[in-house]
Backbone and ligand atoms as CSV (ligand in chain L), in Angstrom:
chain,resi,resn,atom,element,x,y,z
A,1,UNK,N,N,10.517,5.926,0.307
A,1,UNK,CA,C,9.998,5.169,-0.852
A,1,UNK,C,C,8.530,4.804,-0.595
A,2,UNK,N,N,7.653,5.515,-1.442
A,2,UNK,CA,C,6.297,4.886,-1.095
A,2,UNK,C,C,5.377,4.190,-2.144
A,3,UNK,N,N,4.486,3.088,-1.531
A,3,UNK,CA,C,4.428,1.948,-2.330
A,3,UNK,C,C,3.969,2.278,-3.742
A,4,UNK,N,N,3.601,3.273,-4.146
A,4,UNK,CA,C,3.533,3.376,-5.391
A,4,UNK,C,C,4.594,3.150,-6.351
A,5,UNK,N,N,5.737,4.054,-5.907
A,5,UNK,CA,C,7.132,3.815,-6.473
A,5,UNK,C,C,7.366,2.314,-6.615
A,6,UNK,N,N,7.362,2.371,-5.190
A,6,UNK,CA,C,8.103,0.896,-4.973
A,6,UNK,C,C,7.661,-0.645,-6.060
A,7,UNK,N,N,6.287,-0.016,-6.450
A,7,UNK,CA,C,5.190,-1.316,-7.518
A,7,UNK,C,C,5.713,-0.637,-8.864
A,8,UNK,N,N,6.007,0.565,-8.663
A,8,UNK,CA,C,6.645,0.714,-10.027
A,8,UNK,C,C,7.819,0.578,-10.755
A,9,UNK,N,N,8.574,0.290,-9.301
A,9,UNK,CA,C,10.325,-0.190,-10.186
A,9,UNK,C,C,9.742,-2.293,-10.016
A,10,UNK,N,N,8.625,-2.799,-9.733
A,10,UNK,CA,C,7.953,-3.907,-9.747
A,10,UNK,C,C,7.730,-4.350,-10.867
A,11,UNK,N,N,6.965,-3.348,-11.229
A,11,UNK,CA,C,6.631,-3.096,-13.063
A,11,UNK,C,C,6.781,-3.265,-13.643
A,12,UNK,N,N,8.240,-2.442,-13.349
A,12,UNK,CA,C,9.703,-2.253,-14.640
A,12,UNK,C,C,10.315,-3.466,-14.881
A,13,UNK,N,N,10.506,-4.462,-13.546
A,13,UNK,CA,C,11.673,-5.232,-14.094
A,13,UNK,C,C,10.604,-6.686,-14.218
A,14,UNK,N,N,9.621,-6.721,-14.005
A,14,UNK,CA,C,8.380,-7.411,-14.410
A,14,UNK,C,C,8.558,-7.413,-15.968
A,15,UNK,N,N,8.933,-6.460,-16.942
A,15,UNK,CA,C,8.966,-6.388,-18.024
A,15,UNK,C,C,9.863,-7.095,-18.741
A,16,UNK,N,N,11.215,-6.846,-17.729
A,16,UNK,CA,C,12.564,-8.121,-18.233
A,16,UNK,C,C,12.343,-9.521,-17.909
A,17,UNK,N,N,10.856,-10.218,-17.413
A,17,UNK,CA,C,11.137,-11.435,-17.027
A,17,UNK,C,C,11.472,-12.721,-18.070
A,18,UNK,N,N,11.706,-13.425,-17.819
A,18,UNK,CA,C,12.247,-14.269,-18.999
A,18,UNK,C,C,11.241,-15.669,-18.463
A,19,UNK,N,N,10.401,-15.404,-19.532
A,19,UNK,CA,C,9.834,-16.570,-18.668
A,19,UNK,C,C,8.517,-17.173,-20.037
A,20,UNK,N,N,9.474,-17.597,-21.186
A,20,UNK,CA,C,9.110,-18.503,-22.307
A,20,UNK,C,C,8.102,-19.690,-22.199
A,21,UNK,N,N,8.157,-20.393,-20.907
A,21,UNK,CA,C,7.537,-21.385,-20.662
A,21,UNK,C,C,6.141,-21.092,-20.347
A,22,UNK,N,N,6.209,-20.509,-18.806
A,22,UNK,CA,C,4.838,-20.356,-18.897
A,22,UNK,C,C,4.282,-19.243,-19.157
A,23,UNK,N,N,5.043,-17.974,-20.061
A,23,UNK,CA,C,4.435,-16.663,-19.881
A,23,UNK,C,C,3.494,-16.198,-19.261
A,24,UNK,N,N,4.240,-16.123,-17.839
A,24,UNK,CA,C,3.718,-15.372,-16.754
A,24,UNK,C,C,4.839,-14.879,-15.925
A,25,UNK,N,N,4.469,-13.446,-16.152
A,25,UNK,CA,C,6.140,-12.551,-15.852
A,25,UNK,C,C,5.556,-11.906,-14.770
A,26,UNK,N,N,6.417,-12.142,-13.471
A,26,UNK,CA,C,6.599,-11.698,-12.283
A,26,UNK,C,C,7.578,-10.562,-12.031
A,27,UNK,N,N,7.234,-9.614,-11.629
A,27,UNK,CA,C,8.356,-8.773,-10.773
A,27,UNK,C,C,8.135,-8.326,-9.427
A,28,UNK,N,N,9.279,-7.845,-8.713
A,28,UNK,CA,C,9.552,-7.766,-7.313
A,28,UNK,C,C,10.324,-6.626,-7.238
A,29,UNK,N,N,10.223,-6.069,-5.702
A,29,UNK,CA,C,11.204,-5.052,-5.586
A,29,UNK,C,C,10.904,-4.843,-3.913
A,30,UNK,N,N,12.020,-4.954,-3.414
A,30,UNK,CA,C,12.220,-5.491,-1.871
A,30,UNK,C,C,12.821,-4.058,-1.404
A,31,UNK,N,N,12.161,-3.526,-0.627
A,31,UNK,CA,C,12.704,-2.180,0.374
A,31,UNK,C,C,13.511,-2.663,1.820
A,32,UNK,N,N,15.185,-2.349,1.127
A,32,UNK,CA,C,15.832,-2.859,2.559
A,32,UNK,C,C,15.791,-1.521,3.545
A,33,UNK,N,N,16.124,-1.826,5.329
A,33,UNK,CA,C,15.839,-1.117,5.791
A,33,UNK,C,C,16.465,0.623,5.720
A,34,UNK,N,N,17.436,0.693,5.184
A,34,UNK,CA,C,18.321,1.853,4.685
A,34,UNK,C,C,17.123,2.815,3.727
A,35,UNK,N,N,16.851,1.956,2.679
A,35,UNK,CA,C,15.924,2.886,1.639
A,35,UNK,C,C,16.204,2.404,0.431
A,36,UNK,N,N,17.230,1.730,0.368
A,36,UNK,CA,C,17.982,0.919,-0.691
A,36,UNK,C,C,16.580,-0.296,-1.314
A,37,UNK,N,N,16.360,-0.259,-2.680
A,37,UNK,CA,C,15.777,-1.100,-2.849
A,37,UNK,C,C,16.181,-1.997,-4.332
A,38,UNK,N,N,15.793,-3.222,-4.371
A,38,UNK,CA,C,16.223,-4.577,-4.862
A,38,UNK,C,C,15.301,-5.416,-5.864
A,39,UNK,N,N,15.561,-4.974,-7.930
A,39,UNK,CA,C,14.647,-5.703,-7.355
A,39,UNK,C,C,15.208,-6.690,-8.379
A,40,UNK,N,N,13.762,-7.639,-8.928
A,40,UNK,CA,C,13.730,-9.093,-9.034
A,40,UNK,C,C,13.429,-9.185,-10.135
A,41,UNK,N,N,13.327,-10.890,-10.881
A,41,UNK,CA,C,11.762,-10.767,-11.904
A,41,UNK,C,C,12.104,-12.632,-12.198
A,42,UNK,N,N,11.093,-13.054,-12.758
A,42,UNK,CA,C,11.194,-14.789,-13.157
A,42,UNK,C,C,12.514,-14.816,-14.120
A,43,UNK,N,N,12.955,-15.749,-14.217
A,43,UNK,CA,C,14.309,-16.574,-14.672
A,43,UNK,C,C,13.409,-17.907,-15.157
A,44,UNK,N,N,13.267,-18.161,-16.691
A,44,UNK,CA,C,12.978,-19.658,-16.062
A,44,UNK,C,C,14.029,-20.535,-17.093
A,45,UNK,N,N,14.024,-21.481,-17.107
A,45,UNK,CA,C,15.059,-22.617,-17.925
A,45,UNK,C,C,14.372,-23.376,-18.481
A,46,UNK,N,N,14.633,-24.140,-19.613
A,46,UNK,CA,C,14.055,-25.143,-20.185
A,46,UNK,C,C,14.396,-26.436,-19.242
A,47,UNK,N,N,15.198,-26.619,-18.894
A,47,UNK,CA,C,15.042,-27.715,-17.474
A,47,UNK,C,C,14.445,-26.824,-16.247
A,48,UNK,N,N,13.227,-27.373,-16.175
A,48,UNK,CA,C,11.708,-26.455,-15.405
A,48,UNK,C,C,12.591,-25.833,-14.129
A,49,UNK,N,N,13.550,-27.230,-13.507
A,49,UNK,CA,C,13.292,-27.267,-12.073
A,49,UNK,C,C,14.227,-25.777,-11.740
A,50,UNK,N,N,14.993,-25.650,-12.904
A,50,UNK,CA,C,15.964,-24.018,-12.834
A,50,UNK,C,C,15.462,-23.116,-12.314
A,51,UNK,N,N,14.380,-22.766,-12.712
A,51,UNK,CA,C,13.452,-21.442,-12.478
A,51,UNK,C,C,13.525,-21.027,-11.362
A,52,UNK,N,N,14.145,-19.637,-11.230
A,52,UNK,CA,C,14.057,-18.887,-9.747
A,52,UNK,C,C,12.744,-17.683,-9.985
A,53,UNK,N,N,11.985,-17.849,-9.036
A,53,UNK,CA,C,11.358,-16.897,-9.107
A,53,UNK,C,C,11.456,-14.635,-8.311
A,54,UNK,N,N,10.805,-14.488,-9.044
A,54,UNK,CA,C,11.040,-12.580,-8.555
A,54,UNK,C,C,11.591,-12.898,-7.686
A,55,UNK,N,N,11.028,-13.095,-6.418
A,55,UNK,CA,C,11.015,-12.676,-5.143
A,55,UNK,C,C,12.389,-12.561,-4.626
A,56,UNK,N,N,12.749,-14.213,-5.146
A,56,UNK,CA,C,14.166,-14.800,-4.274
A,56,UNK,C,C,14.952,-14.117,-4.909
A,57,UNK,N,N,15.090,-12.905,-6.482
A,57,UNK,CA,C,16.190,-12.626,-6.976
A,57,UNK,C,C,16.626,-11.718,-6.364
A,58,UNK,N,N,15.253,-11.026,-6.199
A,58,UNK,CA,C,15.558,-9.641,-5.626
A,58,UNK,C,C,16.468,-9.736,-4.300
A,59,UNK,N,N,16.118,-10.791,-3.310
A,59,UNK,CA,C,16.274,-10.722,-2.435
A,59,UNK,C,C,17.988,-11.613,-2.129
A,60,UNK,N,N,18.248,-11.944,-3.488
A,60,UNK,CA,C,19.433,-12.767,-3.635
A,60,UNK,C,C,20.555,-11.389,-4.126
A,61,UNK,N,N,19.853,-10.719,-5.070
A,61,UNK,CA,C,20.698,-9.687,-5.397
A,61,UNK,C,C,20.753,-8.321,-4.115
A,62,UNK,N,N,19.732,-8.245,-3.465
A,62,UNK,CA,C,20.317,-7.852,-1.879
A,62,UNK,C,C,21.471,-8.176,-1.681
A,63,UNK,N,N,21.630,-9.609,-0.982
A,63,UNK,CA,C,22.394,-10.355,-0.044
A,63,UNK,C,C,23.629,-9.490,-0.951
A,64,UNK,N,N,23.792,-9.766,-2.136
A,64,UNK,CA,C,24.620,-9.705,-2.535
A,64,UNK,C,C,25.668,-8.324,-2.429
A,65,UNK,N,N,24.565,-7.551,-2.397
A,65,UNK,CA,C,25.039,-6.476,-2.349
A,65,UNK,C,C,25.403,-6.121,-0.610
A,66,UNK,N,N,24.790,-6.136,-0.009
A,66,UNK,CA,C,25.227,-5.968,1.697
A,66,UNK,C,C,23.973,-6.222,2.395
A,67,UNK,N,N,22.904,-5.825,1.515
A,67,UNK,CA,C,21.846,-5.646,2.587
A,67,UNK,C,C,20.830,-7.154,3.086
A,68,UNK,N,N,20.256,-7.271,3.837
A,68,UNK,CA,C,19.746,-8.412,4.556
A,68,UNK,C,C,18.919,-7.818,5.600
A,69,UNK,N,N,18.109,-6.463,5.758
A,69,UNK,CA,C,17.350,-6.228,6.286
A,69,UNK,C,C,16.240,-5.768,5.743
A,70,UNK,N,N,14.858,-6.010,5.766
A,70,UNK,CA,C,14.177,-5.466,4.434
A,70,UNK,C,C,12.591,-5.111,5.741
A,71,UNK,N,N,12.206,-4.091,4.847
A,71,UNK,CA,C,10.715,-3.876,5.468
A,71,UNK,C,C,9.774,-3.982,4.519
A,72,UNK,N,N,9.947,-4.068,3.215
A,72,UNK,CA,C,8.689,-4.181,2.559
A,72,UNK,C,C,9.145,-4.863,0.853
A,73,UNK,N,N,7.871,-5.571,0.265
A,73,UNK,CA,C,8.063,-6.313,-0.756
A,73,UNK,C,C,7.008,-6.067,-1.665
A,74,UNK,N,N,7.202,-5.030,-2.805
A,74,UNK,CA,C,6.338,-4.932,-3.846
A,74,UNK,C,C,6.483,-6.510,-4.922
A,75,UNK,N,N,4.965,-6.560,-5.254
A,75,UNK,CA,C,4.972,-8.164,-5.859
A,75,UNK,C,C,4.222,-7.896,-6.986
A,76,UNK,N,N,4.340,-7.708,-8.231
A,76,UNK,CA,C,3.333,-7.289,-9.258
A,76,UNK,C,C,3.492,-8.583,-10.490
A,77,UNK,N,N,2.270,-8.973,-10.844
A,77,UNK,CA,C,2.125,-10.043,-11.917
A,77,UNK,C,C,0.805,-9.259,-12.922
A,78,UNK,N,N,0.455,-9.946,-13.942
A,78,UNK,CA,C,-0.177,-9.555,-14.805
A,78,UNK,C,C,-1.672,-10.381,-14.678
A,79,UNK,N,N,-2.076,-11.319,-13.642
A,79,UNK,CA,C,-2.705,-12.219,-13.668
A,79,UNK,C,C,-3.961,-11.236,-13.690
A,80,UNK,N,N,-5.136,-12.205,-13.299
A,80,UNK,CA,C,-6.817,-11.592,-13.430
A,80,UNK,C,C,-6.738,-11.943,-11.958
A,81,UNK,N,N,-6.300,-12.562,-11.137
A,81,UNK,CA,C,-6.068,-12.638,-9.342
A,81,UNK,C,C,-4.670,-12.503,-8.708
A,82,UNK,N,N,-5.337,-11.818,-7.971
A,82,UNK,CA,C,-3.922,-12.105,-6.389
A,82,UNK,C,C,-3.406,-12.979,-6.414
A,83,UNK,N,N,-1.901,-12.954,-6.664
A,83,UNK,CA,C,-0.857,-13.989,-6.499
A,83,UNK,C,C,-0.067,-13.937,-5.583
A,84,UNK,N,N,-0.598,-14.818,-4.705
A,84,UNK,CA,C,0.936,-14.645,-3.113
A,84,UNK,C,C,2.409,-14.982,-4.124
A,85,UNK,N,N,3.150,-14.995,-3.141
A,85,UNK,CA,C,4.794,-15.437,-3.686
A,85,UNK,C,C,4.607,-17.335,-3.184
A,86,UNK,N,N,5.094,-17.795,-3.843
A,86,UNK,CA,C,5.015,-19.487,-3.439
A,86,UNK,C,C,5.907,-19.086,-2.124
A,87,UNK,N,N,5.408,-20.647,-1.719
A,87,UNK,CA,C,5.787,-21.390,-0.501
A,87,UNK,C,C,7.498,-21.185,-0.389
A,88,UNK,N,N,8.430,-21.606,-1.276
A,88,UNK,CA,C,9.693,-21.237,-1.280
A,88,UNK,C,C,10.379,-19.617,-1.155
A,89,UNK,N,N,9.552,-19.209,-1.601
A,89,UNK,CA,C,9.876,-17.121,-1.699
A,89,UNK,C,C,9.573,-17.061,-0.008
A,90,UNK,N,N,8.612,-17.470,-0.237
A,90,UNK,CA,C,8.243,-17.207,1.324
A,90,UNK,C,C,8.627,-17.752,2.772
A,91,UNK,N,N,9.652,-18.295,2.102
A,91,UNK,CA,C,10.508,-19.081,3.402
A,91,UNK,C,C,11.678,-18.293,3.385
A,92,UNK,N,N,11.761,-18.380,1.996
A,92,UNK,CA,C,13.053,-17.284,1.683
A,92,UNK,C,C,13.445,-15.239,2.505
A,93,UNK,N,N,12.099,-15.027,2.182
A,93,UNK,CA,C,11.494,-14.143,2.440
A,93,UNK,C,C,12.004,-14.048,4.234
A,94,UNK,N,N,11.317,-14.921,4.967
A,94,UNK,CA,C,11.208,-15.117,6.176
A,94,UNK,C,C,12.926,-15.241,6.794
A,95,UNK,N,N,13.741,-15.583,6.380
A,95,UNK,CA,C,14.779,-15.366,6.428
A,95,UNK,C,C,15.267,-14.381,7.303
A,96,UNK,N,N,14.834,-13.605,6.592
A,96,UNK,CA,C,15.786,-11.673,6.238
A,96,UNK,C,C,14.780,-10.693,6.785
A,97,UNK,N,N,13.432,-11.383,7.131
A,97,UNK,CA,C,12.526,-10.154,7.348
A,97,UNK,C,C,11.021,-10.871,8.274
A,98,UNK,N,N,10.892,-10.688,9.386
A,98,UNK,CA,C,10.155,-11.664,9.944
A,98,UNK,C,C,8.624,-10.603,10.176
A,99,UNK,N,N,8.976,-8.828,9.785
A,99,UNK,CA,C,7.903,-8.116,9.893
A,99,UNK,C,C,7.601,-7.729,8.199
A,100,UNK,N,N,8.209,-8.720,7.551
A,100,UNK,CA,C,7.504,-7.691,5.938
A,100,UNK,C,C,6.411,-7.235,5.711
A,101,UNK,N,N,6.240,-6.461,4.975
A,101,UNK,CA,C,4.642,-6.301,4.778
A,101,UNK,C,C,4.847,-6.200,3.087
A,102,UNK,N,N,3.959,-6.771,2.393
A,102,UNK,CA,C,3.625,-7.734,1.113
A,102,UNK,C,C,2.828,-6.808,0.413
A,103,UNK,N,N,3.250,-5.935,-0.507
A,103,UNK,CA,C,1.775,-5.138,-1.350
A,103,UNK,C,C,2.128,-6.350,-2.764
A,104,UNK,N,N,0.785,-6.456,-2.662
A,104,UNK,CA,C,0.651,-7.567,-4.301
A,104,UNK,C,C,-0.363,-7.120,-4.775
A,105,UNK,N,N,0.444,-6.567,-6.199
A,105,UNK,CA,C,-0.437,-6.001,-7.428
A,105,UNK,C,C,-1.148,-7.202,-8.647
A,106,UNK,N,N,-1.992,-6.771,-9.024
A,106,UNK,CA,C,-2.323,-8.078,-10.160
A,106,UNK,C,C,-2.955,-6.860,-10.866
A,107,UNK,N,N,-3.821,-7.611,-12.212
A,107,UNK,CA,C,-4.536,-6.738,-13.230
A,107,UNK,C,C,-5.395,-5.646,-12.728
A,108,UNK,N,N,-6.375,-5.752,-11.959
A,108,UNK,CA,C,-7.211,-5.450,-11.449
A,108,UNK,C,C,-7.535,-4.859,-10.181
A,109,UNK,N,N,-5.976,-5.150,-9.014
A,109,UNK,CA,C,-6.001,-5.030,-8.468
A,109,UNK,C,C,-5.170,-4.885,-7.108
A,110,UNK,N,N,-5.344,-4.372,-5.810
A,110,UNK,CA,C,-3.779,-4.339,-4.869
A,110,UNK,C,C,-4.151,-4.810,-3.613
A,111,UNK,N,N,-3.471,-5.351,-3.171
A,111,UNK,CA,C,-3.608,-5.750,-1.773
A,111,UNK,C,C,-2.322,-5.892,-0.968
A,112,UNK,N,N,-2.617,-5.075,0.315
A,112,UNK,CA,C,-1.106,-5.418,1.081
A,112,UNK,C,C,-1.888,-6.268,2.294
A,113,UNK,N,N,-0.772,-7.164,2.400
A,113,UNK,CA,C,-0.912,-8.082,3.546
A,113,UNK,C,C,0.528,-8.506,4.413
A,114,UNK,N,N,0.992,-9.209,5.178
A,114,UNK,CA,C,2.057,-9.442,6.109
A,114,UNK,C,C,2.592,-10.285,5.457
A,115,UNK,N,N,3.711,-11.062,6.041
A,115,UNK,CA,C,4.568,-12.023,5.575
A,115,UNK,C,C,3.806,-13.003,6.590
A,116,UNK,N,N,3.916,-12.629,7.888
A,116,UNK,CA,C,3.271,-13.494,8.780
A,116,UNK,C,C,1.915,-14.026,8.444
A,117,UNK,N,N,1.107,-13.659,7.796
A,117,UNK,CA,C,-0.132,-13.691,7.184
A,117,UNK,C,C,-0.107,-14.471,6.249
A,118,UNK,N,N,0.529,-14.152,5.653
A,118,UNK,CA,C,0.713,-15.510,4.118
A,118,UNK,C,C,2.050,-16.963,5.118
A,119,UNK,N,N,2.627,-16.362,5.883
A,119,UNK,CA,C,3.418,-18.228,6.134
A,119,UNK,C,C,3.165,-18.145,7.702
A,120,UNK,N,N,2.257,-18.067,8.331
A,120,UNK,CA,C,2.027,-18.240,9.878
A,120,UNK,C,C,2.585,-19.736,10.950
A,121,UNK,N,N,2.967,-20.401,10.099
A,121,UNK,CA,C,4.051,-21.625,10.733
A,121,UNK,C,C,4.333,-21.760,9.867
A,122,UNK,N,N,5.806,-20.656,10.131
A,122,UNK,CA,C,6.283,-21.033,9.357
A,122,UNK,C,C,7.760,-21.726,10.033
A,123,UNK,N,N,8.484,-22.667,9.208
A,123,UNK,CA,C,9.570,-23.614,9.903
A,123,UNK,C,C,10.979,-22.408,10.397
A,124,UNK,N,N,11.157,-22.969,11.477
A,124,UNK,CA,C,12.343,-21.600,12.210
A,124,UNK,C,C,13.198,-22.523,12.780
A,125,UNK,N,N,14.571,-22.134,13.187
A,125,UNK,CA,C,15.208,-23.306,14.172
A,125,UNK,C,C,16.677,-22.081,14.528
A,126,UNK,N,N,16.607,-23.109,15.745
A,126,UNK,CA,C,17.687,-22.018,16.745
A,126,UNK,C,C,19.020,-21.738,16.036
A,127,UNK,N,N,19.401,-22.762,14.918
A,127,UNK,CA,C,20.628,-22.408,14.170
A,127,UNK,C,C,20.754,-21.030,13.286
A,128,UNK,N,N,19.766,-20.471,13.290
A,128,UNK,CA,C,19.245,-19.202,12.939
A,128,UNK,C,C,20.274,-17.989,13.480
A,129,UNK,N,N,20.230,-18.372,14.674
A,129,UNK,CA,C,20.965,-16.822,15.855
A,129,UNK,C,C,22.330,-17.318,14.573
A,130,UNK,N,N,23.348,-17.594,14.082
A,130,UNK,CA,C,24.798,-17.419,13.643
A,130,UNK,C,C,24.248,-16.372,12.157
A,131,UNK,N,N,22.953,-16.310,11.614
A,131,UNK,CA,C,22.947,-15.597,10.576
A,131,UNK,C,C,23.578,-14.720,10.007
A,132,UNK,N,N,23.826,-13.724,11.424
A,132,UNK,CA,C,24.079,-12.538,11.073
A,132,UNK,C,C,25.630,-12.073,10.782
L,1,LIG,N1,N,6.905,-17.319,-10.010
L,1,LIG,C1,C,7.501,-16.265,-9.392
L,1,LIG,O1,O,8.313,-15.548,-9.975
L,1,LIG,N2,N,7.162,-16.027,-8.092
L,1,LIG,C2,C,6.309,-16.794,-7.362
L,1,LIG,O2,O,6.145,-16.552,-6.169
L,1,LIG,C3,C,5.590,-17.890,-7.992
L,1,LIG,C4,C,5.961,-18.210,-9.379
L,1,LIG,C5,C,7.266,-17.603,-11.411
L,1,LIG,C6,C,8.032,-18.875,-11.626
L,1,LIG,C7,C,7.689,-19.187,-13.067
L,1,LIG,O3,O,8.600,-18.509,-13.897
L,1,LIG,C8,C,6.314,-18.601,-13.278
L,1,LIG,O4,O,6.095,-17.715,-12.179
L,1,LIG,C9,C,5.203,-19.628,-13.335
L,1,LIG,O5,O,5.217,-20.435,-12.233
């Protein structure tokens, strides 16, 4: 799967986002380590605090399915700048994948960067080792 694809099934479900409030539609699409990929897009609710964003769906509809190992995370928004994944995706994120590497598309533009790069302390704890 190469990242072109991978920003393009990003794209796609970027298109289903539901996201009335603040129309700004996110999509995601998470490459688990198999080849299998996952993806995402905004959810939001009229009670704000509902709102799940791309990242975590994709990566929720993983779990769901079996997988929990991932190497890479296409991130595409419609903005005029680079949009990391918030602070919560990215904990989330950190979870399941401690080497991701992050391509984030916007209007104008692409950039891949690390997971480690965007949350560099980030919070970890030994109750971790039963994950698996
Ligand atoms: N959003 C995401 O989908 N991913 C992020 O990492 C940040 C924000 C969504 C949530 C909400 O639907 C909209 O973007 C505006 O915050």
């Amino acid at each position: 799967m190469n990242n072109e694809d991978l920003l393009a099934m990003a794209e796609k479900v970027m298109q289903r986002s539901y996201s009335p409030y603040s129309d700004f539609k996110v999509g995601a699409a998470i490459l688990a380590k198999n080849g299998e990929v996952y993806t995402g897009t905004n959810v939001e609710n009229v009670s704000f605090g509902m709102t799940v964003c791309a990242e975590r769906n994709s990566v929720f509809t993983a779990i769901g399915k079996g997988d929990k190992e991932f190497v890479r995370l296409a991130l595409v928004t419609e903005a005029e700048t680079m949009v990391p994944p918030c602070g919560a995706c990215l904990q989330v994120l950190k979870e399941f994948a401690d080497d991701l590497e992050v391509i984030i598309k916007w209007k104008n533009g692409c950039q891949t960067v690390t997971l480690k790069e965007l949350l560099p302390m980030a919070f970890d704890y030994e109750l971790k080792v039963g994950k698996k």
